[in-house]
TIKOLVO-39335 format. One record per residue (C-alpha): y, z, x; residue number from 1; chain. Coordinates in Angstrom, 2 decimals. Layout:
BEGIN
<yy->Y zz->Z xx->X lumvex->NUM miza->A>
...
//
This chain:
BEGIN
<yy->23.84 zz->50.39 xx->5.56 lumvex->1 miza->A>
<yy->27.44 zz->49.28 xx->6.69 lumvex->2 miza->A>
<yy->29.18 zz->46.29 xx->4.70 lumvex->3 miza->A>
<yy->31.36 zz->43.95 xx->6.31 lumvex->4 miza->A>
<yy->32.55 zz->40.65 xx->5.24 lumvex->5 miza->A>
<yy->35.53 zz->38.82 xx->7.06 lumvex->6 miza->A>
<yy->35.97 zz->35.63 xx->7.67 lumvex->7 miza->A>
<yy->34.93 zz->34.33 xx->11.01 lumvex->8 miza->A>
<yy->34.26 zz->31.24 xx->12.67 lumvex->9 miza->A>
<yy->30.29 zz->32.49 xx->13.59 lumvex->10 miza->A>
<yy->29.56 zz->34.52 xx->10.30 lumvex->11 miza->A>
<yy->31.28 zz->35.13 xx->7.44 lumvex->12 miza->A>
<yy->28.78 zz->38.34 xx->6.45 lumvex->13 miza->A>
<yy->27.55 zz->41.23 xx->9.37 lumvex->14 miza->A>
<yy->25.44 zz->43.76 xx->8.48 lumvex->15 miza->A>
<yy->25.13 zz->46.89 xx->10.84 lumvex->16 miza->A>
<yy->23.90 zz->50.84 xx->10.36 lumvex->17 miza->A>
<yy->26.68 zz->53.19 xx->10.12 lumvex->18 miza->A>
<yy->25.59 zz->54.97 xx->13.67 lumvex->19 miza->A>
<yy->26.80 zz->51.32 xx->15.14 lumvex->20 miza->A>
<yy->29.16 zz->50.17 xx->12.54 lumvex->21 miza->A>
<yy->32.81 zz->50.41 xx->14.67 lumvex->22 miza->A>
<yy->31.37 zz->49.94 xx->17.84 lumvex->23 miza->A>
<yy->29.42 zz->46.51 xx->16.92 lumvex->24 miza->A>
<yy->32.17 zz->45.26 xx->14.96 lumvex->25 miza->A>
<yy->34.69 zz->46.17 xx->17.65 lumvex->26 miza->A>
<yy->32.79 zz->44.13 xx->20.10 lumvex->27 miza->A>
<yy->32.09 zz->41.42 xx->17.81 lumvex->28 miza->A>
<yy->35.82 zz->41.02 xx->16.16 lumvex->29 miza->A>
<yy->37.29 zz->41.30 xx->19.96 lumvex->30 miza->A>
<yy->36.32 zz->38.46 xx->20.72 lumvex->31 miza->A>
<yy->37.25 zz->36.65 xx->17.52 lumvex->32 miza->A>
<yy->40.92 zz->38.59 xx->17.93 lumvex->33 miza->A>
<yy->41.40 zz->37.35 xx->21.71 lumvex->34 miza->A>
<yy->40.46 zz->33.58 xx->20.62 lumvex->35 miza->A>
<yy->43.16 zz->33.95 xx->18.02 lumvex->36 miza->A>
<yy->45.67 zz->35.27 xx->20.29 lumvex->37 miza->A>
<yy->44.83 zz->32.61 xx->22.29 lumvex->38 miza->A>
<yy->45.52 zz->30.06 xx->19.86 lumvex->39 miza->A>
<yy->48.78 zz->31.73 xx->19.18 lumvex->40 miza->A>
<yy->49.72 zz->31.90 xx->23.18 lumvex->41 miza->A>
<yy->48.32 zz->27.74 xx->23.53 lumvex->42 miza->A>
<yy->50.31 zz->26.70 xx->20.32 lumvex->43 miza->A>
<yy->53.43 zz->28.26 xx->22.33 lumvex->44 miza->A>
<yy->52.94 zz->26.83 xx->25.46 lumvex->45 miza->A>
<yy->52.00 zz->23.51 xx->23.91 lumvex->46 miza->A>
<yy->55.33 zz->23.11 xx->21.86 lumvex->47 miza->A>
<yy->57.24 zz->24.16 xx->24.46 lumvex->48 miza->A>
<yy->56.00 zz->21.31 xx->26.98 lumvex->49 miza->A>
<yy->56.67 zz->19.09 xx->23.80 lumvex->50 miza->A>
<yy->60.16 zz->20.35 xx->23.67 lumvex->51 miza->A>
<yy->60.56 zz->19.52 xx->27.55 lumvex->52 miza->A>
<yy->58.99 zz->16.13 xx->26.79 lumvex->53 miza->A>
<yy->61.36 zz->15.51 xx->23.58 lumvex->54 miza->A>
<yy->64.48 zz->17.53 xx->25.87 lumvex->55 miza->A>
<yy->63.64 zz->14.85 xx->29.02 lumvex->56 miza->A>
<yy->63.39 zz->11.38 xx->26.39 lumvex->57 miza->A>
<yy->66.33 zz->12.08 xx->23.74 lumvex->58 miza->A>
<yy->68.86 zz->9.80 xx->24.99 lumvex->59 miza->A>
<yy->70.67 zz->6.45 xx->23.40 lumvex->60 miza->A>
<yy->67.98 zz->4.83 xx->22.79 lumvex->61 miza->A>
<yy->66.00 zz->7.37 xx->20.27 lumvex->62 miza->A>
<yy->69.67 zz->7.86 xx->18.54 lumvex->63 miza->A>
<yy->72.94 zz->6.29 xx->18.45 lumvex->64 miza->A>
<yy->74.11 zz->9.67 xx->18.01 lumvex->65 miza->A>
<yy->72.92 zz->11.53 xx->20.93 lumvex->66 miza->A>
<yy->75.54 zz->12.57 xx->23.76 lumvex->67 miza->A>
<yy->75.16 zz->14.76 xx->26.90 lumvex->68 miza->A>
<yy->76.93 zz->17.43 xx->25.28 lumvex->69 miza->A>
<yy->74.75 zz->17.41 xx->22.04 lumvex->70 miza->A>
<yy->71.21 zz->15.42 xx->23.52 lumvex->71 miza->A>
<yy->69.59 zz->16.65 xx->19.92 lumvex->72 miza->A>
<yy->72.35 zz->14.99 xx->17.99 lumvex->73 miza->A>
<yy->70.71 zz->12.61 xx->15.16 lumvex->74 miza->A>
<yy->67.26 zz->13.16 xx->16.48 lumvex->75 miza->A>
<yy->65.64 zz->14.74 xx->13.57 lumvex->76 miza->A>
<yy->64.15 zz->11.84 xx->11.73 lumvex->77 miza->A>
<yy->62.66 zz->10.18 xx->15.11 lumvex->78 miza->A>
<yy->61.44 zz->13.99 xx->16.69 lumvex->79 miza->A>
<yy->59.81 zz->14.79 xx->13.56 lumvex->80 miza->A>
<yy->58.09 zz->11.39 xx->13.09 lumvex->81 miza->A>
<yy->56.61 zz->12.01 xx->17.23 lumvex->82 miza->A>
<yy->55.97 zz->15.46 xx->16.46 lumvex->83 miza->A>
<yy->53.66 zz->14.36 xx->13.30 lumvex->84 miza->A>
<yy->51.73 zz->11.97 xx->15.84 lumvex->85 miza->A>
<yy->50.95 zz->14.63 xx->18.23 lumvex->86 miza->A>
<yy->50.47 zz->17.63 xx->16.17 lumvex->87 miza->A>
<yy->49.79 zz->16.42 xx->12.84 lumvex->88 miza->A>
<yy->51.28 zz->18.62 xx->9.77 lumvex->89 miza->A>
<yy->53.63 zz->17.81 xx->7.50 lumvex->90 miza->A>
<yy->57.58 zz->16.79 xx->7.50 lumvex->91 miza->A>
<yy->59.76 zz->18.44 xx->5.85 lumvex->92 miza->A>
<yy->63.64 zz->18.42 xx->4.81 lumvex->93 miza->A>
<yy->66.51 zz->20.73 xx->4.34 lumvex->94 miza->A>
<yy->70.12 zz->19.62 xx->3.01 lumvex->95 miza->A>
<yy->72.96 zz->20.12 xx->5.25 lumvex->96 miza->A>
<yy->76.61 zz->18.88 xx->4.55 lumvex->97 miza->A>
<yy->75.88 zz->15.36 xx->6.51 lumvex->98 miza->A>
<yy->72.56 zz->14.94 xx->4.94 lumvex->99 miza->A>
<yy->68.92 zz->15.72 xx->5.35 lumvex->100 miza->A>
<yy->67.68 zz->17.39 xx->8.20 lumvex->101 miza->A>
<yy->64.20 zz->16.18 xx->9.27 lumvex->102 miza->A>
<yy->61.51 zz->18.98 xx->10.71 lumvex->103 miza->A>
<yy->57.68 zz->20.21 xx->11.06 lumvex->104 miza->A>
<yy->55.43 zz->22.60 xx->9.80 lumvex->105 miza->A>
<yy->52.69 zz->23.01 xx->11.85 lumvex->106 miza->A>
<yy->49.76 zz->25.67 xx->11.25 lumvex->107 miza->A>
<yy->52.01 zz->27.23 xx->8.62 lumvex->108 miza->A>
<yy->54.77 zz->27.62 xx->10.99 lumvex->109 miza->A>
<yy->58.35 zz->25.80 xx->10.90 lumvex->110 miza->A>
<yy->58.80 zz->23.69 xx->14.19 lumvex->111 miza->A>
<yy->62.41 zz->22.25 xx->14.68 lumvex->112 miza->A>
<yy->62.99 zz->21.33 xx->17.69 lumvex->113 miza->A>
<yy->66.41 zz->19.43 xx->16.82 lumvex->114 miza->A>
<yy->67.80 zz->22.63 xx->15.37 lumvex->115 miza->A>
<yy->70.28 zz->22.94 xx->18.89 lumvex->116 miza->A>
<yy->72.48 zz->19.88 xx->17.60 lumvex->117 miza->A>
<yy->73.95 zz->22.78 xx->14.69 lumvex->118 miza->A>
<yy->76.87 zz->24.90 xx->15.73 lumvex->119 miza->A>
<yy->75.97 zz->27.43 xx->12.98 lumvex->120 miza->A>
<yy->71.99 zz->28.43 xx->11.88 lumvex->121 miza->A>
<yy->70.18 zz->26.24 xx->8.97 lumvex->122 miza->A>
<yy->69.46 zz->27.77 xx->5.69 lumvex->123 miza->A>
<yy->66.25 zz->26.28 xx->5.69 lumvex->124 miza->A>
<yy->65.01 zz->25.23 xx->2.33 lumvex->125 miza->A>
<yy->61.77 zz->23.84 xx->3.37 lumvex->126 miza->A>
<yy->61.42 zz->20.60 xx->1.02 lumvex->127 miza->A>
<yy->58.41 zz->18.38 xx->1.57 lumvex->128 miza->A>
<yy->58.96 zz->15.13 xx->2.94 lumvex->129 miza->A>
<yy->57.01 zz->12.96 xx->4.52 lumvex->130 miza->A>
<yy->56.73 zz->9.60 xx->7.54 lumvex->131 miza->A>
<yy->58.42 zz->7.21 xx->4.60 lumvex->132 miza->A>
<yy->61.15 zz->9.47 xx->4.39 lumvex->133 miza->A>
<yy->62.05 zz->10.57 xx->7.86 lumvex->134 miza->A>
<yy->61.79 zz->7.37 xx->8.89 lumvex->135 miza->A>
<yy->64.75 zz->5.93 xx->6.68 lumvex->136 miza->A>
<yy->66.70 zz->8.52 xx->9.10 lumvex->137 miza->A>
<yy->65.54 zz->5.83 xx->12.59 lumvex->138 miza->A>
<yy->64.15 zz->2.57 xx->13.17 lumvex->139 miza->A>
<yy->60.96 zz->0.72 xx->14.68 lumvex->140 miza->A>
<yy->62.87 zz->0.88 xx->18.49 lumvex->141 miza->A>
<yy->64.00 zz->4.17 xx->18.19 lumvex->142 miza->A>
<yy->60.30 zz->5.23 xx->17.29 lumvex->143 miza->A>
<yy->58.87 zz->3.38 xx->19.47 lumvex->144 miza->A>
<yy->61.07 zz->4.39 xx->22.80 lumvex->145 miza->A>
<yy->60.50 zz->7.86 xx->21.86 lumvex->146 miza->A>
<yy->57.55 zz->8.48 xx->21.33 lumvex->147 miza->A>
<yy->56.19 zz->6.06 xx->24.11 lumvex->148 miza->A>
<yy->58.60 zz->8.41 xx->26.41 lumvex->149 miza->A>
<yy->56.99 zz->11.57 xx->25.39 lumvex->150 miza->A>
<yy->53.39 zz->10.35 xx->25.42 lumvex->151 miza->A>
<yy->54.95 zz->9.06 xx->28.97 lumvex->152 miza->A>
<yy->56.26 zz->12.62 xx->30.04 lumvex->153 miza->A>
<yy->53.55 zz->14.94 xx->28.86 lumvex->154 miza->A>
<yy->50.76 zz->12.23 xx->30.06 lumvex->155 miza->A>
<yy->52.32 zz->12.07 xx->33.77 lumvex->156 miza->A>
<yy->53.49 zz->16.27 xx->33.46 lumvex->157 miza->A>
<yy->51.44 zz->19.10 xx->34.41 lumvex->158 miza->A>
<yy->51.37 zz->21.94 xx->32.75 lumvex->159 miza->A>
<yy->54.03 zz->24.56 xx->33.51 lumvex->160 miza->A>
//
């Protein structure tokens, strides 16, 4: 009798003979492998619409930072706070020279999609943070204008 035990979203324990050991496990854990791949190719394709969304709605009114040369300029605190409502995860921090710099983690992964605004890369030190916190870096209007703008965008958008 063949052993397995993986974690999987059916059944965490599959017994087989060892005549049909690889073959039932191959066909079994393809699936599972494919749906995971999946996840991996949807997660990309969803945060890059949300970067088109955020990319289309930065403008003066989400910071009074933001220029056409530099759209992502002092967007960090607002983008992370919209990115929270639509992805959930947590906020996190990094100090930089001018102060903290506002970002996701999303599934374990590091989204920062304000990270263009920098001339040189971040030394990312990954602090937790949190709404409270990235939201002393905007205001209610700013908030609200953006994220009503992206909801706007990827509501009205199809998919690319």
């Amino acid at each position: 009798m063949c052993l397995f035990k993986f974690l999987d979203f059916e059944s965490p324990i599959i017994k087989l003979d060892s005549k049909n050991c690889r073959k039932e496990w191959c066909s079994k854990y393809l699936n599972f492998f494919e749906r995971v791949i999946d996840l991996k190719n949807n997660f990309k394709i969803q945060t890059d619409r949300i970067h088109k969304a955020l990319s289309f709605s930065w403008s003066l009114e989400s910071s009074s930072k933001w220029s056409i040369e530099n759209p992502a300029m002092g967007q960090c605190g607002v983008t992370s706070l919209v990115v929270n409502d639509l992805l959930g995860g947590e906020i996190s921090k990094t100090k930089l020279p001018d102060g903290w710099h506002f970002y996701n983690f999303i599934n374990g992964i590091r989204c920062d999609f304000t990270a263009s605004q920098f001339k040189e890369s971040i030394h990312y030190m990954d602090f937790p943070s949190n709404r409270e916190e990235a939201f002393l870096d905007t205001n209610d209007k700013q908030y609200t204008y953006l994220k009503q703008s992206v909801f706007l965008y990827l509501d009205t958008s199809k998919q690319d």
